[in-house]
N, C-alpha and C positions, 0 to 999 in steps of 0.2 A: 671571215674568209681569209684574210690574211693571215692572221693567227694560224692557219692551219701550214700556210705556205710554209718550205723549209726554207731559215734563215740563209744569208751565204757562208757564217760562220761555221752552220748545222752540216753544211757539203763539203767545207773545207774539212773539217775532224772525220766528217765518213769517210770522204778521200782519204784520209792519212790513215785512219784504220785498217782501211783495204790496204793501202801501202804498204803498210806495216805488216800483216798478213801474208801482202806476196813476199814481202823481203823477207821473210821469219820461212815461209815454205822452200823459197829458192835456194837458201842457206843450211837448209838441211835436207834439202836435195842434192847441194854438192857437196856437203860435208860426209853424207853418206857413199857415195858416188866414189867421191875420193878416198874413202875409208876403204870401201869395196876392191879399189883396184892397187890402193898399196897391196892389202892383203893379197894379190894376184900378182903383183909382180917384183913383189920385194920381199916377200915369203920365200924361205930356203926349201920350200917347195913347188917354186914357179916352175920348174923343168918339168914335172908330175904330169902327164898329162889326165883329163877330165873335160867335164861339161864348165864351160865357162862361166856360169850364174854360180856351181862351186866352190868354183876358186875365190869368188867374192862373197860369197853366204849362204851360212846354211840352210837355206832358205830350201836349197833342194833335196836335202835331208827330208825336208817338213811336208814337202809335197809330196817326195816318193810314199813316205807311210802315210799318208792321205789317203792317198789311192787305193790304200789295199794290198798293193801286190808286189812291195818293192822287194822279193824275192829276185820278183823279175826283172826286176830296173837293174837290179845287182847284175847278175846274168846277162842283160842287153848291153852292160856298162863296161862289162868285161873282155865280151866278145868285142867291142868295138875298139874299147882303149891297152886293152894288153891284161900282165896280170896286177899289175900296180896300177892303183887309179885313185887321185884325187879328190872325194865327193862334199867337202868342206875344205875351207880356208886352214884349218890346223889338222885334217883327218884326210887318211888313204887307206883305201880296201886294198885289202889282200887277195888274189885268188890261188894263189898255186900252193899245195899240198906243203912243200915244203918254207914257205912264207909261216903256216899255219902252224908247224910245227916251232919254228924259233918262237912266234907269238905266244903259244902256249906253253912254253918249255917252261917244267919247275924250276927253280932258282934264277930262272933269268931275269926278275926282277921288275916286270912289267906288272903295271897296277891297273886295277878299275877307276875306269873315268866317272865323272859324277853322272853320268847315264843312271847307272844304277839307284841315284840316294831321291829318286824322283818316285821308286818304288815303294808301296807301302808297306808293312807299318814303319812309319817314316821318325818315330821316337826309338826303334828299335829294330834293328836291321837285320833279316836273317839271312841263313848261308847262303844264299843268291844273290842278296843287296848289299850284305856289308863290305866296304872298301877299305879296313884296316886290314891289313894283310895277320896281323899276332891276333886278333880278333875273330878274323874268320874262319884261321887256323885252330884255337881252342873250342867254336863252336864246332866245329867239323869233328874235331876228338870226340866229342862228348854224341855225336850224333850218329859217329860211323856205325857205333855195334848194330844199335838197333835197327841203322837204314842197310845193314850187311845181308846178300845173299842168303848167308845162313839162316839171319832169324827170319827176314822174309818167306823161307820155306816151313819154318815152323808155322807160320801164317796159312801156309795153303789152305788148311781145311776154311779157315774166312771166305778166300778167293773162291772155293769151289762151292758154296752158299749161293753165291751171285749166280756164279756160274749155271746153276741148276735155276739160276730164274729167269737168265736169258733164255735158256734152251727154250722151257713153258713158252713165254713170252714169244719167242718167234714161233714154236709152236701153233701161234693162234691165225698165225700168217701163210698156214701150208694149207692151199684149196685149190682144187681145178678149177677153180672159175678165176684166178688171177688174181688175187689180193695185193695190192702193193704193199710192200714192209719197205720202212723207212729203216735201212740196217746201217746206214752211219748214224741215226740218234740214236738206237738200241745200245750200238757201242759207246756214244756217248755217256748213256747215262749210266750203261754196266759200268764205265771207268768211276763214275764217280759216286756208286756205291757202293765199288769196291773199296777207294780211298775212306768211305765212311765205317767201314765193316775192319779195315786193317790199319787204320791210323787211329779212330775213336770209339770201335764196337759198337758204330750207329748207321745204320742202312736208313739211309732217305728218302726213300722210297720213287727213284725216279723210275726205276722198272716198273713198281709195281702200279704208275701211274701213266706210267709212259708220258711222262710230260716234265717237264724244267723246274722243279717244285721250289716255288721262293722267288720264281727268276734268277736263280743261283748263276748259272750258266753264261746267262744275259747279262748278271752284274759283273761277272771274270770278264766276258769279253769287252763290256763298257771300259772296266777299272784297263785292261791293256792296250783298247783308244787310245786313254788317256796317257797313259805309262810311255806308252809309243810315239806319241806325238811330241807331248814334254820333254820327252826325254831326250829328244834332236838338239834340246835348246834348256839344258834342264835347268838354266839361272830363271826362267819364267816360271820354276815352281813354287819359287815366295810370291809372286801374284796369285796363284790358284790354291790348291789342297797344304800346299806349305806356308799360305799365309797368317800370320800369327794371330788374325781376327777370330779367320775358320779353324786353326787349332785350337784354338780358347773354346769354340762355340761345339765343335767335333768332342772337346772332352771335358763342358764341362753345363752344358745346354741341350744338344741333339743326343738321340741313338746312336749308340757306335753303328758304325756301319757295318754291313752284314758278314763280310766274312769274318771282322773284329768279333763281332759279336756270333758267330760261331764257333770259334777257339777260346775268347772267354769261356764261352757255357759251358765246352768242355770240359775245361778245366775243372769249374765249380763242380762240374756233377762228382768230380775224384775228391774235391775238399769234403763234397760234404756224404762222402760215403763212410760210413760208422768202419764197416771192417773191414778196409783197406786202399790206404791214399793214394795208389799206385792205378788199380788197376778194380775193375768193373763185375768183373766173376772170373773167378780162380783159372777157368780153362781159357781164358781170352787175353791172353799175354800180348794186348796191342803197340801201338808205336806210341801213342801218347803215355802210356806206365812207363815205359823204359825211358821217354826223354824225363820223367819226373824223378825216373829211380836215378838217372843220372846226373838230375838237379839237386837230389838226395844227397848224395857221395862227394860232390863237392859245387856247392853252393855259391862259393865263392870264381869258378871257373865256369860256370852254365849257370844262370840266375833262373830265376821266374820267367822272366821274361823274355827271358833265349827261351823257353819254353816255348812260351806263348807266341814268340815268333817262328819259331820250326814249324809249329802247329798250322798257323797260318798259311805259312808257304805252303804245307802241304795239301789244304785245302787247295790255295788259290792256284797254285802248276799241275796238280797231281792227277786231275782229269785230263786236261786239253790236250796235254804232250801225245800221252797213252792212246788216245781216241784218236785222235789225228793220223798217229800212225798205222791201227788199226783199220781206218778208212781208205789209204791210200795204199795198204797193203790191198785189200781187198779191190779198189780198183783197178791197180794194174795188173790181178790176176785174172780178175772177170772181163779186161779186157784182151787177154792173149788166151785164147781156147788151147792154146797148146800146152801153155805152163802150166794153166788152170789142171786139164788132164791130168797131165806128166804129176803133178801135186797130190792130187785126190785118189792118184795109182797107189803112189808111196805112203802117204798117209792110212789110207783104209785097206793095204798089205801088212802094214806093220799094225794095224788092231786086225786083222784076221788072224795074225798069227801070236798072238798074244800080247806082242812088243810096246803096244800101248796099250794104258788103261781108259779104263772110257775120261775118268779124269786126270787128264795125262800129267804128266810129274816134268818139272824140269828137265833130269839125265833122260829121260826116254823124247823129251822135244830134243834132247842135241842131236841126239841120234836119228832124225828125219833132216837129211842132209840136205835136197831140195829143196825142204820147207827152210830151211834156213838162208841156202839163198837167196830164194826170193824175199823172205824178211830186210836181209841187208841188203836189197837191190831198190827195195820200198824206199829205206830211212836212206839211200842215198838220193833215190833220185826225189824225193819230198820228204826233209826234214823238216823236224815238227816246228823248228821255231824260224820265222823270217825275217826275223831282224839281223843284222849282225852285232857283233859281239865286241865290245872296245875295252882295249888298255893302252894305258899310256907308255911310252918310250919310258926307257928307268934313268935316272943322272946319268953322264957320259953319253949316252947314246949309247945303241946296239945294231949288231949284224942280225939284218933281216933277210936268209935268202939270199947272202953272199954282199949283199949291200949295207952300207953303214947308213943309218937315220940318227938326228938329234933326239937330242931327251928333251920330255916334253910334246911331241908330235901324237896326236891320238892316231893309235893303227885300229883296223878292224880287221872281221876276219865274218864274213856271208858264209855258211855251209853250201849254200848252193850253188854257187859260181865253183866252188873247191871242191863237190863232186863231181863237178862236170868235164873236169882236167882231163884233155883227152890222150896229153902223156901218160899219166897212172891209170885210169880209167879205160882207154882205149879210144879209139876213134868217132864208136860207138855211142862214148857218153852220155849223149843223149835220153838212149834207146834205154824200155825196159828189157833185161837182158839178162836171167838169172845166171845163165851157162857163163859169165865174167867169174863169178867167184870160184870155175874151179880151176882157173890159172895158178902156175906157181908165181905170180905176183899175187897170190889173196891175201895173203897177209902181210904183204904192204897197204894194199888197199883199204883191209880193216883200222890200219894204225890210223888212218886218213877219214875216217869216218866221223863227222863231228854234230851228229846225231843228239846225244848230249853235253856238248861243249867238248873243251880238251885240258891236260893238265893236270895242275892241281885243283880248278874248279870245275871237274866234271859235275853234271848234275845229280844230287845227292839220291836223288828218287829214284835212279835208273834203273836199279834190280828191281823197285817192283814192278817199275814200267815192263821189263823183260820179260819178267815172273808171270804178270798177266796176258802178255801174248802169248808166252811158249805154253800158257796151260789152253786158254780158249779158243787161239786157231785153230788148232789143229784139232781140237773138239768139235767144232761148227764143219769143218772141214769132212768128219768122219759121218756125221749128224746131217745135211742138206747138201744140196743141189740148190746151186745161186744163179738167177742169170739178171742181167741187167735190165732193165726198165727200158734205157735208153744207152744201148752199147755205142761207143767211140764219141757218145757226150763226154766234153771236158769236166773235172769236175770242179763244181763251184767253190772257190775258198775266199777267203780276203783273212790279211796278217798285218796284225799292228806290234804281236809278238810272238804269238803261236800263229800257225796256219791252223785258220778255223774252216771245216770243210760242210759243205752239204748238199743235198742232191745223191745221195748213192740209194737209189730205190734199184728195189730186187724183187725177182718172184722167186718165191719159196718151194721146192718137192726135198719130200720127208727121204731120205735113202731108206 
């Protein structure tokens, strides 16, 4: 029995363990503590005003894209503290139009912070993630032709493939008895068998399954979780996906991961085509041939694997942006009966009288001026992506907005607190409001639109994100009568980098 008793020496060392314990926790309690509030008050950004947990850690960075909707927190953050706001110990949002303009100005010399190197593929960076300014520069050369307006239109006849399959497809959803069509995944997954039909001459068949095939969808929005979250604090991605364990075991153990192993395949399928390394059949002149024929010409300027990373990004951004938009066009038309109207007048006046084709053409969308501004009233008031957008101060520092900042200071830059400027925008801001864009300030207002970023790193995809609105709005437009399931419901989204939307159910009548 005694044997069992604890000795006194055996209570004296527990003691002193516990001791040890609190002293080791209380000491990096204040260490912390006091880390915190230097950075708050000895930072040549203490005068900034923000949320106070901020100014001491990013902590609220990490909670805002938790949540889903730090869109909004940007927007609540702005209206409270003005147009400059401190939301990190080294970083300050921007919201006013022209903030966003020095921010993005060519040669001004402002760089991407390591936000970006948190993105994958993380051995090889492409036009969206890489942070060598001469690097992203020569990939961009190599990339413009074939991401160009131009040849995007040579593409059409792709686009309108799809397009003939959405029609069917919602097709199946026109009944008097009320069918609910789910017409934000419709648009989902048209976006991304369009990316497959005009980047790789492979249709995935999400239309013709009406369903996420792969969990493709699922996996982009997990991978920008992740992207989102890390990327707050992107030194913690040598403990996750940048760990040298999981890199070892990612290439040289497991499956590449899926969208890896989607742009691989592709690739192979062009090595191993006997009569011709480019390109899949002669009439299918896609975006994957031209980044190869451009890896072709000079090898030493666009490698392989700038290849294989364009490829990639285009898979991984090329649906969500396009579809998102798509969805929230259509909500805030479906939910104003009047613009709704006034749209489906000028649209289906201009196919009565020849002016459109059933599958409408780029110059014949500019020319449905309506339709256009309710397009840019959508991507202002819900841009596709909610995150915001960082670079750092360049040496010397720079005039931001009339203000001087150190170099070294990460600035951002939210599209949607910067749409919402109710100097440029109007008072209105708020409000969906197509009749804004026929002021003679519209095009100031378009300079302002940062839709897909601004600068020199606009986003590379944009034309055929356009290309694929201005041909199938206004086709679905000429084609049904939409009305909402559930009018003046918000609609559901959560953003960790795109605004992912869902809930746009409709009932379908055939015009």
């Amino acid at each position: 029995m005694s044997k069992m008793m604890p000795t006194v020496s055996h209570l004296v060392a527990r003691g002193d363990l516990l001791s040890r314990a609190l002293a080791f926790f209380i000491i990096t309690v204040l260490v912390l503590s006091f880390r915190g509030l230097w950075r708050r008050y000895a930072s040549p950004l203490r005068q900034i005003p923000g949320p106070f947990l901020a100014s001491c850690t990013r902590l609220w960075k990490v909670l805002s894209t938790y949540s889903g909707h730090t869109e909004w927190d940007y927007v609540a953050l702005h209206q409270k503290y003005g147009p400059v706001v401190r939301v990190a110990p080294n970083e300050l949002s921007f919201a006013s139009p022209n903030a966003a303009r020095d921010i993005f100005a060519v040669g001004k010399g402002f760089t991407k912070t390591e936000f970006y190197k948190v993105f994958p593929p993380a051995h090889n960076p492409d036009i969206f993630t890489e942070t060598r300014e001469w690097k992203h520069a020569q990939m961009k050369r190599a990339a413009v032709t074939p991401y160009s307006l131009a040849s995007m239109q040579k593409r059409a006849h792709l686009i309108e493939d799809v397009q003939k399959q959405l029609v069917e497809t919602i097709d199946r959803y026109v009944s008097p008895a009320g069918k609910i069509c789910d017409l934000g995944n419709l648009l989902h997954y048209f976006a991304f068998d369009v990316i497959g039909e005009v980047a790789f001459s492979q249709r995935y068949g999400f239309l013709a399954k009406e369903e996420d095939v792969g969990s493709t969808i699922k996996v982009i929005d997990s991978m920008q979780w992740y992207n989102g979250m890390v990327g707050q604090v992107p030194e913690l991605r040598y403990l996750f996906l940048n760990n040298p364990v999981v890199v070892y075991l990612q290439n040289h153990v497991l499956p590449p991961p899926q969208l890896t192993g989607m742009a691989l395949g592709e690739i192979r399928k062009r090595k191993e085509n006997p009569s011709d390394k480019f390109y899949l059949a002669p009439d299918r002149k896609d975006l994957l041939g031209q980044l190869l024929e451009a890896h072709d010409a000079h090898p030493e300027r666009f490698s392989e694997l700038d290849v294989f990373s364009v490829a990639h990004g285009a898979i991984g951004a090329g649906s969500d942006s396009t579809a998102s938009t798509m969805q929230s066009f259509w909500y805030f038309v479906l939910n104003d009966k009047g613009a709704y109207n006034k749209l489906k007048d000028e649209v289906r006046e201009a196919y009565k009288d020849g002016s459109l084709s059933e599958l409408v053409t780029w110059a014949e969308a500019q020319e449905l001026t309506y339709f256009q501004m309710c397009l840019k009233e959508a991507m202002r008031l819900r841009p596709a992506v909610g995150l915001s957008i960082q670079r750092y101060v360049p040496q010397g520092g720079a005039m931001i907005d009339g203000k001087h900042y150190p170099e070294g200071v990460a600035v951002s830059v939210n599209a949607w607190p910067v749409h919402r400027d109710k100097a440029l925008f109007g008072q209105d801001a708020e409000s969906f409001r197509p009749e804004r864009w026929e002021s003679g300030n519209s095009k100031e207002m378009e300079k302002h639109l940062y839709q897909f970023g601004g600068g020199s790193h606009l986003c590379i995809g944009r034309n055929l994100a356009l290309l694929e609105m201005n041909k199938i709005l206004p086709q679905l437009l000429t084609t049904y009568d939409f009305e909402l399931v559930h009018p003046g419901r918000p609609l559901k989204s959560h953003s960790h980098f795109f605004c992912v939307n869902e809930g746009l159910e409709v009932f379908v009548r055939r015009v």
